[in-house]
C-alpha positions as CSV (number, residue, x, y, z in Angstrom):
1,X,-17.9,-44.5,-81.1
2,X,-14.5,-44.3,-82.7
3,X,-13.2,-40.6,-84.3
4,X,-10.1,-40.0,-86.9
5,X,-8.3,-37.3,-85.4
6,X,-5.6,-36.7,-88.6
7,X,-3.6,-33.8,-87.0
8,X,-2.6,-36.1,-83.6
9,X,0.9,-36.0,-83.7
10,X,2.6,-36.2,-80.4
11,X,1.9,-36.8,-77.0
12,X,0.5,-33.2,-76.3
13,X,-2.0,-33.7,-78.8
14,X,-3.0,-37.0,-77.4
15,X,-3.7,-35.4,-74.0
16,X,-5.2,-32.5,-75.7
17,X,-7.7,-34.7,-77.5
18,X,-8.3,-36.8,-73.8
19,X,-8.8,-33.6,-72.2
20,X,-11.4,-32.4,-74.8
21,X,-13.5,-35.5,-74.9
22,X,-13.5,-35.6,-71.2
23,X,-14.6,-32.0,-71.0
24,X,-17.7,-33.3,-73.2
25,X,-18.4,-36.4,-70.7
26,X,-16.3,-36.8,-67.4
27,X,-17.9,-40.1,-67.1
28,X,-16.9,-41.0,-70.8
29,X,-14.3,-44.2,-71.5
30,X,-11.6,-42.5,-73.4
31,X,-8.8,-44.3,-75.5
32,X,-6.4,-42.6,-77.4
33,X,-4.5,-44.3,-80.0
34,X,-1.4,-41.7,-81.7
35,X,-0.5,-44.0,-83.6
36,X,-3.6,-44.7,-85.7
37,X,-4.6,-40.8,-85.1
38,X,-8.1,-42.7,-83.3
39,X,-10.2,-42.0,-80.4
40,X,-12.2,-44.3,-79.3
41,X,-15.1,-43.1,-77.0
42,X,-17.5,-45.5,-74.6
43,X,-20.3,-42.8,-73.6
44,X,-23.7,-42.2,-73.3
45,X,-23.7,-38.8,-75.1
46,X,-24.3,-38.2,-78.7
47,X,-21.1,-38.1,-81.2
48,X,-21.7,-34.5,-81.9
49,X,-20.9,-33.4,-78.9
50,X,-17.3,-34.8,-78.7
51,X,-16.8,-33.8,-82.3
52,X,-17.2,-30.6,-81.3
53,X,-15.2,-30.7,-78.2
54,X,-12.0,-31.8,-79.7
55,X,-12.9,-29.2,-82.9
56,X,-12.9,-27.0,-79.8
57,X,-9.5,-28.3,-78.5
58,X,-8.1,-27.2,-82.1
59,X,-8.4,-30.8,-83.9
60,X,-10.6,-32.2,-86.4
61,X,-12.8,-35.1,-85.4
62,X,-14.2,-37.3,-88.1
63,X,-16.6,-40.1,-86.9
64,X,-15.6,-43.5,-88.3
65,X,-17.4,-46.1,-86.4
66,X,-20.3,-46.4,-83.6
């Protein structure tokens, strides 16, 4: 599943945003791409729940694909 995250804008938000979808599955595969404001997530768990978990980290999560 792949997630606009518009207000990435430096490395701190990048681990911010790795930290939050980890927090919703520490098994989850986790890219993080600043430049394209994306994360892309490989997981077993439903996109809700890591939409919620970086809204929780203080960023918006938009699902675009998967």
């Amino acid at each position: 599943m792949k997630f606009s995250v518009p207000d990435m804008s430096c490395e701190h938000c990048k681990d911010a945003v790795e930290k939050a979808a980890l927090g919703a599955d520490p098994n989850a595969k986790v890219t993080v791409d600043l430049d394209a404001k994306t994360v892309e997530i490989v997981s077993g768990e439903k996109p809700g729940r890591f939409a919620d978990a970086i809204k929780a980290g203080g960023y918006e999560a938009t699902q675009v694909a998967g």
